[in-house]
N, CA, C and O of each residue as an XYZ file, in Angstrom:
884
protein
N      94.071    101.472    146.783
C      93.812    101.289    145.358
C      92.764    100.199    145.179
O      93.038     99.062    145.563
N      91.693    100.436    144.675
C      90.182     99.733    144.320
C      91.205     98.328    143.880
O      91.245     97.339    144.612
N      91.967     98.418    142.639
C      92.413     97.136    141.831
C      93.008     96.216    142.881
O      92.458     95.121    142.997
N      94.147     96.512    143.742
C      94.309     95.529    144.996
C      93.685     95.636    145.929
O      94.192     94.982    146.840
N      92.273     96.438    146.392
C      91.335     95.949    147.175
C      90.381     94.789    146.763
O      89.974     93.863    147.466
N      90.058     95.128    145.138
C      89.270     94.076    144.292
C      89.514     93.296    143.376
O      88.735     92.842    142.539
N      90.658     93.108    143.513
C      91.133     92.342    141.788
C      90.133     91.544    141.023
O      90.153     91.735    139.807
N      89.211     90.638    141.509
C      88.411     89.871    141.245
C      87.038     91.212    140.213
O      86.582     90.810    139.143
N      86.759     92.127    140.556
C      85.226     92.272    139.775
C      86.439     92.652    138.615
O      86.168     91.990    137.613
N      87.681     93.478    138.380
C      88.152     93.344    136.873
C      88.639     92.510    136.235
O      88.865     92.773    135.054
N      88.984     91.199    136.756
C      88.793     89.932    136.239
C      87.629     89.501    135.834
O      87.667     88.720    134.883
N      86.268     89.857    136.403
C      85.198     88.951    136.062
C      84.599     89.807    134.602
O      84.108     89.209    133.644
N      84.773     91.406    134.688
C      84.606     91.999    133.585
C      85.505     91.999    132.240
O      85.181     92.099    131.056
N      86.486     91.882    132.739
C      87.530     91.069    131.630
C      87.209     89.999    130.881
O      87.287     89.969    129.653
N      86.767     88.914    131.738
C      86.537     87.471    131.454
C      85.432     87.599    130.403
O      85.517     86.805    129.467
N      84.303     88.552    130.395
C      82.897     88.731    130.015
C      83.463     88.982    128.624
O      83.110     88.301    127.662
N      84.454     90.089    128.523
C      84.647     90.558    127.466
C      84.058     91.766    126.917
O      84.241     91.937    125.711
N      83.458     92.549    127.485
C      82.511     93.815    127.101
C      82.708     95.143    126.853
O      82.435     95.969    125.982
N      83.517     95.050    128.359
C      84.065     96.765    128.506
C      85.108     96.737    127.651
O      85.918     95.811    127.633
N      85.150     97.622    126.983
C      86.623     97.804    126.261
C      87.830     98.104    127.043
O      87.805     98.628    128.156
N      88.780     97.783    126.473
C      89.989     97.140    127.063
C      90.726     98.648    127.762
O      91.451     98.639    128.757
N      90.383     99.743    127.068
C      90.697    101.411    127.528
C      90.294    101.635    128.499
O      90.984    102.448    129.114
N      89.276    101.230    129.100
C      88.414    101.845    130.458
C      89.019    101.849    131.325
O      89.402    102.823    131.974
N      89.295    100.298    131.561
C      89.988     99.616    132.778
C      91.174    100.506    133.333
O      91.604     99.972    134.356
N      91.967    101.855    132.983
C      92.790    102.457    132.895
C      92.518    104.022    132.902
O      93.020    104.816    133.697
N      91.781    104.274    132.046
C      90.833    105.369    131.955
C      89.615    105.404    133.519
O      89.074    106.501    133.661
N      89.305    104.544    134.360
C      88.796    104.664    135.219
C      89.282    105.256    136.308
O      90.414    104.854    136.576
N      88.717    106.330    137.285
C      89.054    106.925    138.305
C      89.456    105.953    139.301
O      89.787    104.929    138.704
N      89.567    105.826    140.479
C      89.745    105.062    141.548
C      88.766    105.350    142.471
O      88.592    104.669    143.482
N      88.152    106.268    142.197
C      86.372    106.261    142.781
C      85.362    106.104    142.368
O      84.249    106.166    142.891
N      85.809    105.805    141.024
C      84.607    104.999    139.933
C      84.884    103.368    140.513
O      84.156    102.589    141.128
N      85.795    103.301    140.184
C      86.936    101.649    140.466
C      85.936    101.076    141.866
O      85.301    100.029    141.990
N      86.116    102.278    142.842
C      85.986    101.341    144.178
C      84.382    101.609    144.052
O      83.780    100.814    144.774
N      83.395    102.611    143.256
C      81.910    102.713    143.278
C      81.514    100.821    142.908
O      80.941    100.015    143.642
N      82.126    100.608    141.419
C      81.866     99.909    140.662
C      82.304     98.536    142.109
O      81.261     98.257    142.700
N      83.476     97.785    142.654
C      83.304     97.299    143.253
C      82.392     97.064    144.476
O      81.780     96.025    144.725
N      82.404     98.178    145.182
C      81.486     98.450    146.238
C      80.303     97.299    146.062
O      80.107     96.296    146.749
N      79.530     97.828    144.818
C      78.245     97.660    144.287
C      78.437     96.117    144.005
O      77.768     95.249    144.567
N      79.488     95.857    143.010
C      79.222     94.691    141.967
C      78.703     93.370    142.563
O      78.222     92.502    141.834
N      78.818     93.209    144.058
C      78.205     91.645    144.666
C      77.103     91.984    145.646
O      77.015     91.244    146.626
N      76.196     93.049    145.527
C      75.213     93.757    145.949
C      73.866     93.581    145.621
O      73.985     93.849    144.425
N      72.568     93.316    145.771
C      71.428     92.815    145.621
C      71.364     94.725    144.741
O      71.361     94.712    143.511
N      71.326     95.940    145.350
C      71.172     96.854    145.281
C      72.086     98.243    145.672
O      72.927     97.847    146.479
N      72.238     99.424    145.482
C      73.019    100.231    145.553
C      72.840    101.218    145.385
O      71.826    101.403    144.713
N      73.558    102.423    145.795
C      73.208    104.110    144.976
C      74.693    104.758    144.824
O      75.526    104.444    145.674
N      75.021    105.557    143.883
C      75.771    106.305    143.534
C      75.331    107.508    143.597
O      74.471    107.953    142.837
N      76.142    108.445    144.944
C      75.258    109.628    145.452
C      76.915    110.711    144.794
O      77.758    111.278    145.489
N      76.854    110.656    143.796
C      77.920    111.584    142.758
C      77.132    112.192    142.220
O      76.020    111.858    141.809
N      78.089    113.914    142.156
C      77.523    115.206    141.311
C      78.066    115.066    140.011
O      79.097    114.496    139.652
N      77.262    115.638    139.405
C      76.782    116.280    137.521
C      78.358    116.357    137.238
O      79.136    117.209    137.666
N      78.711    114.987    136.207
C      79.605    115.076    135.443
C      80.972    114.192    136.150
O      82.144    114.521    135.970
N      80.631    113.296    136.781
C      81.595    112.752    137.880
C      81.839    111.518    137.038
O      82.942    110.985    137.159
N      81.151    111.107    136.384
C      81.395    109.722    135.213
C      80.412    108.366    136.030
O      80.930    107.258    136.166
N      79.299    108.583    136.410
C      78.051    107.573    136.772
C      77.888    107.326    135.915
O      77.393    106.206    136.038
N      77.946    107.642    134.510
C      77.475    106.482    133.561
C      78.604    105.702    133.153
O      78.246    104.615    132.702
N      79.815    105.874    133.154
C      80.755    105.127    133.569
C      80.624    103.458    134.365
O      80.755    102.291    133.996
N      80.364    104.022    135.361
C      80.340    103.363    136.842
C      79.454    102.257    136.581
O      79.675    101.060    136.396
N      77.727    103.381    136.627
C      76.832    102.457    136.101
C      77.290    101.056    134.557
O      77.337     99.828    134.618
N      77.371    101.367    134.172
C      77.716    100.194    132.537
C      78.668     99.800    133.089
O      78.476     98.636    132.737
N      79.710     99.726    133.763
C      80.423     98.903    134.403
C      79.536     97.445    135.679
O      79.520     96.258    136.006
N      79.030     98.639    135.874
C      78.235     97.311    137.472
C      77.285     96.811    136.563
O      77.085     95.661    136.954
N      76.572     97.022    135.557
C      75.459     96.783    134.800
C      75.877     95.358    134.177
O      75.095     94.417    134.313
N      76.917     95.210    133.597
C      77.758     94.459    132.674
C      78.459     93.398    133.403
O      79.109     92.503    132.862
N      78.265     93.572    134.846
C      78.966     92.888    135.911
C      78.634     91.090    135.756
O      79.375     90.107    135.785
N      77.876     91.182    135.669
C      76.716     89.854    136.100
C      76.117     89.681    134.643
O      75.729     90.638    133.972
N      76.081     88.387    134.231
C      74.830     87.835    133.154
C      73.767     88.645    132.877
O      73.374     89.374    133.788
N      73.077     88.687    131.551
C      71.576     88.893    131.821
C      71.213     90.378    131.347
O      71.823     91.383    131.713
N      70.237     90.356    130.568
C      69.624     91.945    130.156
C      69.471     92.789    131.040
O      69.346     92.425    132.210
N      69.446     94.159    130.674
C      70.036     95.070    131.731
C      68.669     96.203    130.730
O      68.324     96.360    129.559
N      68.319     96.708    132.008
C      67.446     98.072    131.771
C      67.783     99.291    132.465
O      67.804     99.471    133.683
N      68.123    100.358    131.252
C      68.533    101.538    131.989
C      67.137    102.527    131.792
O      66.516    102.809    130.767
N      66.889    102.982    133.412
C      65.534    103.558    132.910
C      66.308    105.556    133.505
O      66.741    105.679    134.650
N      66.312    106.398    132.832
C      67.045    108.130    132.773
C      66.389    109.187    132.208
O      65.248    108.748    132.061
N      66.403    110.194    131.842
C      65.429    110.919    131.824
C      65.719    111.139    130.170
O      66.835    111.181    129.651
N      64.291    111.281    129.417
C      63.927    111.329    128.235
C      64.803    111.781    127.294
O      65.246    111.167    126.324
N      65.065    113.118    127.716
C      65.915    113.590    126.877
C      67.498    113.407    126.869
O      68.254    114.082    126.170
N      67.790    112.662    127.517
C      69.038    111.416    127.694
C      69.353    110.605    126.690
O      70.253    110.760    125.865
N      68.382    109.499    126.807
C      68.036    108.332    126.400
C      69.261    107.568    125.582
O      70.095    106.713    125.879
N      68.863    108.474    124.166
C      70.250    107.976    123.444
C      71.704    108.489    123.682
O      72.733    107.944    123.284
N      71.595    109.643    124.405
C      73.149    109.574    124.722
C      73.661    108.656    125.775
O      74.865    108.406    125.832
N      72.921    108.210    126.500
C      73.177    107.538    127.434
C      73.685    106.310    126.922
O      74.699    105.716    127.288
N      72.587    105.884    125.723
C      72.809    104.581    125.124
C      74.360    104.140    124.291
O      74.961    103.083    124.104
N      74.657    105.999    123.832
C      75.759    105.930    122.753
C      77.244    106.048    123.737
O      78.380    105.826    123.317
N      76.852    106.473    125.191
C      77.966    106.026    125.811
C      78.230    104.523    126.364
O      79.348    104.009    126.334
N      77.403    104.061    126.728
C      77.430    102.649    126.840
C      78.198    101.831    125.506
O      79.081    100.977    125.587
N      77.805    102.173    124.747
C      78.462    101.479    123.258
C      80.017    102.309    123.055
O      81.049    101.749    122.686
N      79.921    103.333    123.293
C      81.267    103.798    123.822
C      82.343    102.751    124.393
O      83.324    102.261    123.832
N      81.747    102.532    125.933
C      82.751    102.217    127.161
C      82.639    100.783    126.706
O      83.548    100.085    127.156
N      81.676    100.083    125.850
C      81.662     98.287    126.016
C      80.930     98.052    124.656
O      80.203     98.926    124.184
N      81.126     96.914    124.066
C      80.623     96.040    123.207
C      79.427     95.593    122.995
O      79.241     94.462    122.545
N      78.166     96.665    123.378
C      76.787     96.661    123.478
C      76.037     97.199    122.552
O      76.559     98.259    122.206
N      75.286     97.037    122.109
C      74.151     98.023    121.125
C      72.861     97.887    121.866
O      72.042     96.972    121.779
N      72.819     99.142    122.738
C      71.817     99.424    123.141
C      70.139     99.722    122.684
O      70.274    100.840    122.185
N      68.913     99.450    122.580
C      67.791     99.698    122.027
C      67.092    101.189    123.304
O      66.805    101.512    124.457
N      67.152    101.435    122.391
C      66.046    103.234    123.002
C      64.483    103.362    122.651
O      63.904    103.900    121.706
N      64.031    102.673    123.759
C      62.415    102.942    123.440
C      61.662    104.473    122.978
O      61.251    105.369    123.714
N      61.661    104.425    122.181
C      61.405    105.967    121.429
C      60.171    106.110    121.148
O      59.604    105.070    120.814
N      59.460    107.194    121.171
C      57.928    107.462    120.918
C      57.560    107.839    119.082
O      58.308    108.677    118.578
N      56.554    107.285    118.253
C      56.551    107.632    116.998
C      56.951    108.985    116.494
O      57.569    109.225    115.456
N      56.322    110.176    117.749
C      56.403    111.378    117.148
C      58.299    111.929    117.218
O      58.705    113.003    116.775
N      59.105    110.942    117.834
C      60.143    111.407    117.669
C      61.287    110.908    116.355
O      62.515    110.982    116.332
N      60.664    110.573    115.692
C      60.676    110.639    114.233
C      60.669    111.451    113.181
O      59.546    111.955    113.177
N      61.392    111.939    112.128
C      61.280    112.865    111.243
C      60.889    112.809    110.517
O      60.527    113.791    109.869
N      60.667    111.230    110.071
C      59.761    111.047    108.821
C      58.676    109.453    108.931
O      58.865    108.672    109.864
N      58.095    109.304    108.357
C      57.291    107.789    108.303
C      58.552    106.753    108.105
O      58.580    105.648    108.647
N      59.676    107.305    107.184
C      59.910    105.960    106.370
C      61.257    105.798    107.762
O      61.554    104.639    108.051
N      61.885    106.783    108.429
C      62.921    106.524    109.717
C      61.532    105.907    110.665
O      61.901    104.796    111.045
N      60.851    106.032    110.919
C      59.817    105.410    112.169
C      59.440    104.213    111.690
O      59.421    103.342    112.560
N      59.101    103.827    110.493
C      59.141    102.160    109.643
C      60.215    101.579    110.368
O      60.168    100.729    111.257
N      61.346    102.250    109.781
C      63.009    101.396    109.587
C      63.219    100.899    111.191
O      63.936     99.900    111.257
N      62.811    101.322    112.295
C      63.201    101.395    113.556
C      62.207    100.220    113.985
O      60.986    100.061    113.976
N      63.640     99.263    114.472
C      63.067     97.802    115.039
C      61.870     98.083    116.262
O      61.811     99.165    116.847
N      61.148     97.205    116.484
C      60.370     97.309    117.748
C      61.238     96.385    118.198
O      61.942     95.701    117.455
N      61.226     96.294    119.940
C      61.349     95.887    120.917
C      61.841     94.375    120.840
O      62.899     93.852    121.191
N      60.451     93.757    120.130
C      60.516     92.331    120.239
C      61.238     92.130    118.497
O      61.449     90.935    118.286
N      61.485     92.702    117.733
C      62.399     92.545    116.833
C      63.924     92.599    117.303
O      64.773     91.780    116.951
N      64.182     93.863    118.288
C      65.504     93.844    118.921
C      65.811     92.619    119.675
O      66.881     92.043    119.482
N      64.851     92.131    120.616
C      65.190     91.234    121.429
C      65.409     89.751    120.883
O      65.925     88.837    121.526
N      64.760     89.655    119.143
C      64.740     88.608    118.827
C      66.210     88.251    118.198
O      66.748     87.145    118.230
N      66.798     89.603    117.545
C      67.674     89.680    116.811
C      68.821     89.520    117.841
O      69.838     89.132    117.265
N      69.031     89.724    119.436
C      69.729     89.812    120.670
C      70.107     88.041    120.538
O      71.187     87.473    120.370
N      68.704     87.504    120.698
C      69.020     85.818    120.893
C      69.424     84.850    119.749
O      69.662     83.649    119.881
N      69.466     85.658    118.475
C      70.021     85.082    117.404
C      71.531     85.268    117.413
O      72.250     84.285    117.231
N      72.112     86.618    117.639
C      73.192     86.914    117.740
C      74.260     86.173    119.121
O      75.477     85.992    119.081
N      73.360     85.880    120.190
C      73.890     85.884    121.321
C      74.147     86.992    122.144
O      74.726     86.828    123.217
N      73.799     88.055    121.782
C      73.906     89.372    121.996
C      73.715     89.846    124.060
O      73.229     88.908    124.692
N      73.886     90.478    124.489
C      73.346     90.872    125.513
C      72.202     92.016    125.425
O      72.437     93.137    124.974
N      70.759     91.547    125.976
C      69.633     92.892    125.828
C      70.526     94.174    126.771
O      71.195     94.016    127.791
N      70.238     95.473    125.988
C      70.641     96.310    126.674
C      69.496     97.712    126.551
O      69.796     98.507    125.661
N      68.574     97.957    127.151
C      67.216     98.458    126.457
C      67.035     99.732    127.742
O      66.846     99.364    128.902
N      67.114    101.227    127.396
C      67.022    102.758    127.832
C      65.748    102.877    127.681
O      65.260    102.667    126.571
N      65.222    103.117    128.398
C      63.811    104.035    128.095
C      63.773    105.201    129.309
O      64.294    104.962    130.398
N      63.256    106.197    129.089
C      62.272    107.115    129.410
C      62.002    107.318    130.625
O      61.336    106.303    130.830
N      62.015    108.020    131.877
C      61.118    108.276    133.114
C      59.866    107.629    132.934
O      59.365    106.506    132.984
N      59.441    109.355    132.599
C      57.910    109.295    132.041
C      57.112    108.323    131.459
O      55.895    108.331    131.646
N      57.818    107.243    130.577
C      57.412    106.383    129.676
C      57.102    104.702    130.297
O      56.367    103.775    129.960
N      58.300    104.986    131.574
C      58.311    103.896    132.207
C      56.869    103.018    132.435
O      56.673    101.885    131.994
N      55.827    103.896    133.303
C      54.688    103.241    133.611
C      53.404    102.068    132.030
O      52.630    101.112    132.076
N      53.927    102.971    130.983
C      53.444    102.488    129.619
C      54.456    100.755    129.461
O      54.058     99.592    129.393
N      55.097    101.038    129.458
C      56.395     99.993    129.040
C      56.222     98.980    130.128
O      56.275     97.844    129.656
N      56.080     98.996    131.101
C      56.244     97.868    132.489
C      56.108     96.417    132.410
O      56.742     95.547    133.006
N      54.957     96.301    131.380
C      54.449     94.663    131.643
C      55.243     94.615    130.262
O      56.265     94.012    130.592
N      55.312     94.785    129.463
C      56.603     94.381    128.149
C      57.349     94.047    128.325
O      57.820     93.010    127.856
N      58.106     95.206    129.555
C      59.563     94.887    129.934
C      59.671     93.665    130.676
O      60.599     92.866    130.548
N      58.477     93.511    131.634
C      58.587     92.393    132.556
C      58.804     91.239    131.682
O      59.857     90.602    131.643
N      57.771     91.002    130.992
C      57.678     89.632    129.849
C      58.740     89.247    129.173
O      59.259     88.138    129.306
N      59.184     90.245    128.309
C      59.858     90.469    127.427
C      61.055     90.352    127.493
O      61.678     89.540    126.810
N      61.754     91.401    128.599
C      62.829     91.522    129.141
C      63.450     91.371    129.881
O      64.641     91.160    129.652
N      63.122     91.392    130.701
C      63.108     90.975    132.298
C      64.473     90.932    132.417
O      65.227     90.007    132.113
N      64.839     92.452    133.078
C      66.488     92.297    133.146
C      66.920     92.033    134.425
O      66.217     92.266    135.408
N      68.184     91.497    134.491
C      68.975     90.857    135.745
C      69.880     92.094    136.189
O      70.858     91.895    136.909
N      69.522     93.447    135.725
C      70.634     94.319    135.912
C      69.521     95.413    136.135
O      68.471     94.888    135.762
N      69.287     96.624    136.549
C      68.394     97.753    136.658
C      69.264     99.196    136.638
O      69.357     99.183    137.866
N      69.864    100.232    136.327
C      69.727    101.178    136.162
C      69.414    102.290    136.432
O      69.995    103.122    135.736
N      68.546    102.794    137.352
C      68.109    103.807    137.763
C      68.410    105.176    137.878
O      68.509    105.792    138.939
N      68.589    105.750    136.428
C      69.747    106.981    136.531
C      68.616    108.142    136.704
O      67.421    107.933    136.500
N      69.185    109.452    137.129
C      69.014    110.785    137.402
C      67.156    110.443    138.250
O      66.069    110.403    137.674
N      67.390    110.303    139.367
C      66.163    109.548    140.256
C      65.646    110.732    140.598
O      64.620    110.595    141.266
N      66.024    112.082    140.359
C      65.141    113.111    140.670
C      64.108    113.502    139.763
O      63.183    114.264    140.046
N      64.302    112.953    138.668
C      63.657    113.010    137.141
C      61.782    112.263    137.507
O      60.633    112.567    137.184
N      62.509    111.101    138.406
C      61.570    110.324    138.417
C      59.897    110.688    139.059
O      58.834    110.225    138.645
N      60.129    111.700    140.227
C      59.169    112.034    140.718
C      58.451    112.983    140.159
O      58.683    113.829    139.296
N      57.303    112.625    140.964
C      56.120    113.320    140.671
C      55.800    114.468    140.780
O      55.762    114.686    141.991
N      55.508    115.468    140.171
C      55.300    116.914    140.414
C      54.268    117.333    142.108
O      54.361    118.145    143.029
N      53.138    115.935    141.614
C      52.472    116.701    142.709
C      51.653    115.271    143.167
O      50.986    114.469    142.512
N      52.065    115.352    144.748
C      51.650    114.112    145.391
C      50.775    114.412    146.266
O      50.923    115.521    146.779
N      49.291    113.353    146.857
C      48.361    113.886    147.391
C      47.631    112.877    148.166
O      47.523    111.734    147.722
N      46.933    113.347    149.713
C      46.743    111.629    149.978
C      45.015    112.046    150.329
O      44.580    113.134    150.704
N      44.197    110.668    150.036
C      42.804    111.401    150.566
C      42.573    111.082    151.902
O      42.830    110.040    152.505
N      42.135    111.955    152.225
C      41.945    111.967    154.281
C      40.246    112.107    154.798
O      39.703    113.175    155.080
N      39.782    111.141    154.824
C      38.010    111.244    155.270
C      37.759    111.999    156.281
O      38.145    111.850    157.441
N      36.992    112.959    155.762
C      36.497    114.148    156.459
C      35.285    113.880    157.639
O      34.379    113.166    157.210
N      35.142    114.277    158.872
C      33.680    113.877    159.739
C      32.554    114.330    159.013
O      31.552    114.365    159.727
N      32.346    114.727    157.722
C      31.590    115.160    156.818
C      31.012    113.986    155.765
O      30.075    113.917    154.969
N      31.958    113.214    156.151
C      32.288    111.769    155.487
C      32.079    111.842    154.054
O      31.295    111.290    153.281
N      33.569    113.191    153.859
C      33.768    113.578    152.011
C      35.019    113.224    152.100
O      35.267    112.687    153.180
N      36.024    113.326    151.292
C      37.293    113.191    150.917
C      38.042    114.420    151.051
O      37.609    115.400    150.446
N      39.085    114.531    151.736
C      39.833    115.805    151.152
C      41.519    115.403    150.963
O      42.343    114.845    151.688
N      41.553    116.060    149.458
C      43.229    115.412    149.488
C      44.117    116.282    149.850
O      43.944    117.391    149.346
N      45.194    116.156    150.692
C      46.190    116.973    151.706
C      47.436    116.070    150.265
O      47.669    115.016    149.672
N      47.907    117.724    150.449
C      49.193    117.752    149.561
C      50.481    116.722    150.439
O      50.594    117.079    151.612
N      51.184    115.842    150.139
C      51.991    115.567    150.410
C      53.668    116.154    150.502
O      53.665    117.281    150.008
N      54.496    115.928    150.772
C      55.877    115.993    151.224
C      56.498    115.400    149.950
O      56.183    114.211    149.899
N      57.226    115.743    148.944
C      57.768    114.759    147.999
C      58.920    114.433    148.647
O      59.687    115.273    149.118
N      59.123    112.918    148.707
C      59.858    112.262    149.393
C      61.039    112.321    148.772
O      61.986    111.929    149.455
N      61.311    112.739    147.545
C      62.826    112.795    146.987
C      62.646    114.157    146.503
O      63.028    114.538    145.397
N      62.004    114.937    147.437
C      62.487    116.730    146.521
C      63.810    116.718    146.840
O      64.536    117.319    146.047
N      64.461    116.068    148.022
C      66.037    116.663    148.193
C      66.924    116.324    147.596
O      67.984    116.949    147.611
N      66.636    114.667    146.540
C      67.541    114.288    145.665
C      68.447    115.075    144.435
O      68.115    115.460    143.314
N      69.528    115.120    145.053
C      70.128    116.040    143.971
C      70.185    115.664    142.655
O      69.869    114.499    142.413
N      70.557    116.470    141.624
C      70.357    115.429    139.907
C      71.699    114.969    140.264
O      72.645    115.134    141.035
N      71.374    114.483    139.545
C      72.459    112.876    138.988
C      72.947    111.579    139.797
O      73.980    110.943    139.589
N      71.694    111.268    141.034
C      71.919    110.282    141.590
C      71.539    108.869    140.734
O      70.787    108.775    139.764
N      72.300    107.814    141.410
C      72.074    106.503    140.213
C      72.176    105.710    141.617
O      73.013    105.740    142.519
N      70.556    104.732    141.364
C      70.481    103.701    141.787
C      70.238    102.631    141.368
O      69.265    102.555    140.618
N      71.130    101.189    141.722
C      71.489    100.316    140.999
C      70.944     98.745    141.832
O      71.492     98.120    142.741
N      69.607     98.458    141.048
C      68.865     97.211    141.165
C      69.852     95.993    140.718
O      70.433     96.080    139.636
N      70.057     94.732    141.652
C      70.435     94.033    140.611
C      69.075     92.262    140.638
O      69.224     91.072    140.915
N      68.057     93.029    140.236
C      66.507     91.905    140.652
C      65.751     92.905    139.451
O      66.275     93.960    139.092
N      64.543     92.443    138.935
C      63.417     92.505    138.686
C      62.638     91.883    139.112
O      62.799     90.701    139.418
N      61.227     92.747    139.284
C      59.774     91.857    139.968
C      59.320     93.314    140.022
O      59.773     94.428    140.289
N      57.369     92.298    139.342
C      56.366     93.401    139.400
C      56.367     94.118    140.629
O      55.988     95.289    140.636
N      56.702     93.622    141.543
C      56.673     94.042    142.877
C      57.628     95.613    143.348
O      57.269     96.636    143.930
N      59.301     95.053    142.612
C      59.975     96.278    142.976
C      59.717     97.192    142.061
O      59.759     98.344    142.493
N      59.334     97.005    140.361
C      58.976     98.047    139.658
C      57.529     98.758    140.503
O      57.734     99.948    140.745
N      56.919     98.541    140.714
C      55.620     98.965    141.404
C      55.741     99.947    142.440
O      55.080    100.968    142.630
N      56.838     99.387    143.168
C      57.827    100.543    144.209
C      58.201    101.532    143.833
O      57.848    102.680    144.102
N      59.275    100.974    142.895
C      59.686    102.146    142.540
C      59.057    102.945    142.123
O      59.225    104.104    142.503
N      57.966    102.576    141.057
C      56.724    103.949    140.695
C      55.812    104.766    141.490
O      55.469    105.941    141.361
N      55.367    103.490    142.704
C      54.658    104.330    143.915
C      56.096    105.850    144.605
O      55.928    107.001    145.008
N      56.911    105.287    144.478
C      57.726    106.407    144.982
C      58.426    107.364    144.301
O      58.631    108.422    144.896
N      58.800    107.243    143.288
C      58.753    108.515    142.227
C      57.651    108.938    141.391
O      57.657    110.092    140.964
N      56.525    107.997    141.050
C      55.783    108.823    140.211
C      55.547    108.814    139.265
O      54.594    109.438    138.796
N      56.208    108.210    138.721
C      56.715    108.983    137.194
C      55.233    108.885    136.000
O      54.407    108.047    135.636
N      55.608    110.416    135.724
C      54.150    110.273    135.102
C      54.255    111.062    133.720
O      55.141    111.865    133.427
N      52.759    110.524    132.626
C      53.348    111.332    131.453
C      53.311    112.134    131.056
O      52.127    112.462    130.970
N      54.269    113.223    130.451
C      53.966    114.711    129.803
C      54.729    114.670    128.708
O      54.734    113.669    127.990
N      55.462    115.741    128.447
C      56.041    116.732    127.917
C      57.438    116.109    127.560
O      58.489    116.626    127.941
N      57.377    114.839    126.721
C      58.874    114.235    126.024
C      58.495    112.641    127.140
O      59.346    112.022    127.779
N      56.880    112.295    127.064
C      56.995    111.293    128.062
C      57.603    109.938    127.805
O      57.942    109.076    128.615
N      57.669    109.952    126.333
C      57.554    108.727    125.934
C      59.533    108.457    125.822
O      59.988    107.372    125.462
């Protein structure tokens, strides 16, 4: 049983005050021991199939530790992801949303920016809790860094993340370029893997983009 293997990470989430008091009970015992596993971990992955409760898991380890937390999942997620989090814990999540996903001028007015959320976070005492986008990620990066700079990372549905089409240039004895299609290094990732940063730095976001990709289209933002 996770609880007398770990007593300590549901004490420390207790202590925080976040998760609602139902979970702790409502949790599997392979969520229980995911969420410990992880919780004193620089980094981590949750290699669970479609519908196993990773977002569970995740907002549990997320919530673990001090400090703004960035969940980065695939677009058309976004806010449900966000509205389960506010679900399982005492958070109001911000969803970086693109203008055109708006129905009208005067709902795209009303909708805080970023640095209005974050300002209204440190007035309240609030914890930042801020979803964005795959696709959108590479736009957002130096904001988030500045801005946000979370102590928690997120990394949900990592198959989302890559790139359709990867390519490397190889100098020809012609001394032209030719680009040779690459191997996508996570075609085998099944959906719904979650990997769980607990650092920011330009450095590991940069990684992570050199290795998925993520690029913009079609709901990028």
């Amino acid at each position: 049983d996770p609880r007398t293997l770990f007593p300590d990470n549901e004490a420390t989430l207790e202590a925080a005050g976040e998760i609602r008091p139902w979970v702790y009970d409502w949790l599997t015992n392979y969520q229980r021991f995911g969420v410990a596993f992880s919780a004193e971990m620089p980094g981590a992955s949750l290699w669970w199939a479609g519908g196993s409760g990773k977002t569970a898991a995740a907002t549990c380890w997320a919530l673990y530790k001090p400090g703004p937390v960035l969940v980065v999942t695939k677009a058309a997620v976004r806010t449900q992801f966000a509205r389960e989090m506010s679900k399982l814990a005492d958070v109001r999540p911000y969803v970086l949303r693109p203008p055109s996903s708006f129905k009208s001028k005067r709902k795209r007015d009303a909708y805080p920016s970023l640095a209005e959320y974050l300002k209204r976070c440190h007035e309240e005492g609030a914890r930042p809790v801020v979803v964005v986008g795959w696709p959108a990620l590479p736009r957002h990066v130096d904001d988030l860094c500045m801005s946000l700079a979370p102590t928690s990372i997120v990394w949900d549905e990592l198959h989302t993340g890559k790139g359709w089409k990867r390519s490397q240039g190889v100098l020809q004895p012609n001394g032209k370029t030719k680009y040779v299609p690459l191997k996508n290094v996570v075609a085998s990732v099944e959906a719904g893997a979650v990997a769980l940063h607990g650092s920011w730095s330009q450095s590991s976001v940069d990684e992570i983009l050199g290795l998925f990709e993520a690029q913009a289209g079609e709901g990028a933002d």
